[in-house]
C-alpha positions in Angstrom: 0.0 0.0 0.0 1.5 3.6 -1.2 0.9 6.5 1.6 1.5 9.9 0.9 5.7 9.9 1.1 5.4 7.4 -2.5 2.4 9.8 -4.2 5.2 12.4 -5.3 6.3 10.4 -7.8 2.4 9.9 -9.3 0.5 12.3 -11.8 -1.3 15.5 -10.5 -4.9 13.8 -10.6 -4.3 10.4 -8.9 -2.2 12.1 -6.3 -5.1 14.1 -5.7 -7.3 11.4 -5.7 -4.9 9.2 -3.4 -4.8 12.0 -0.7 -8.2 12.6 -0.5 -8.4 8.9 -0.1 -6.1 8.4 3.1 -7.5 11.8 4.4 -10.9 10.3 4.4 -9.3 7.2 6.0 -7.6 9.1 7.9 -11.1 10.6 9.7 -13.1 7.7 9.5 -10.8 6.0 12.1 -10.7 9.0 14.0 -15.1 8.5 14.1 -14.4 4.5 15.6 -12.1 5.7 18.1 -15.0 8.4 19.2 -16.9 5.7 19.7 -15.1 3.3 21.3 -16.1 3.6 25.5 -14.0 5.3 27.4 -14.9 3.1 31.0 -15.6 -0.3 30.4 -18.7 -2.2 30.7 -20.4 -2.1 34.1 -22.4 -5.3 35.2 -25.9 -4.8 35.8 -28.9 -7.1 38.0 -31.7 -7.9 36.6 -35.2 -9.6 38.3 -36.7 -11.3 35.6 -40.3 -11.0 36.5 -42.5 -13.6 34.5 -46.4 -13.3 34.1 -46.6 -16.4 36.6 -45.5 -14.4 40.0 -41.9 -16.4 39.0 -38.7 -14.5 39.0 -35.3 -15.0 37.9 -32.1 -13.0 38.5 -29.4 -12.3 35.5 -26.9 -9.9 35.0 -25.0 -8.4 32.2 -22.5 -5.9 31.4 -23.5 -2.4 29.9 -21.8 0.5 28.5 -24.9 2.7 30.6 -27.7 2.0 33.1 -30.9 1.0 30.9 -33.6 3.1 31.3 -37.7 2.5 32.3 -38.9 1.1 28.6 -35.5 0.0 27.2 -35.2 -3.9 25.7 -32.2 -5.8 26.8 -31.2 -9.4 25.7 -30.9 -12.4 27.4 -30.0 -15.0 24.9 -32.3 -15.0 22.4 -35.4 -13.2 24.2 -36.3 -9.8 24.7 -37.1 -8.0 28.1 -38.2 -4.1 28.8 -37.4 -3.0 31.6 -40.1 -1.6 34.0 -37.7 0.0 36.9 -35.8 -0.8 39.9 -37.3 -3.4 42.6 -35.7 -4.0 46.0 -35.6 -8.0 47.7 -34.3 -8.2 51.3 -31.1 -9.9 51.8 -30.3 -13.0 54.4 -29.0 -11.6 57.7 -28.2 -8.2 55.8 -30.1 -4.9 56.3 -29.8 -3.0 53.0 -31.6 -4.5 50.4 -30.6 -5.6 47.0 -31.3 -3.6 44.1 -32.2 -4.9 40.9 -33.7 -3.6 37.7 -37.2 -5.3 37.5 -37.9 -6.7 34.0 -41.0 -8.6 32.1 -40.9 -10.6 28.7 -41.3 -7.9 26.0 -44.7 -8.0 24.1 -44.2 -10.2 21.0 
């Protein structure tokens, strides 16, 4: 691959052309790295309420907290999140947060 130190020796158009190529390069990497997060993922709770009265507890790692409405993953099945629920602990007396979440509507 030539850079711009070998398009000296090319003619005025596809030298042109060439730079305009790496400069476009050049600031479409610079867009990735603005996306890339700066922190890394942060693991989140989850109760998985189903319609039964059953719950379940999962967690997964997140770039940011999920907000009331948002859809997250787990495996191959979708759940919205409906807020934040608190369950007592064993021999504890803060209670453990979780963000409360129901199958999302088909």
């Amino acid at each position: 691959m030539r850079g711009r130190e070998e398009a000296g020796g090319l003619a005025d158009g596809e030298r042109s052309r060439r730079s305009s190529a790496i400069d476009a390069m050049v600031g479409y990497v610079q867009l990735l790295k603005e996306t890339v997060p700066t922190a890394p993922p942060r693991r989140y709770a989850f109760k998985l309420e189903f319609p039964d009265g059953r719950w379940d507890v999962a967690e997964q790692a997140l770039d940011s907290e999920p907000r009331v409405g948002d859809l997250i993953w787990f495996g191959a099945a979708a759940w919205q999140v409906l807020g934040h629920r608190q369950v007592p602990r064993m021999r504890a007396e803060t209670p453990h947060t979780f963000l409360a979440c129901a199958p999302a509507a088909a």
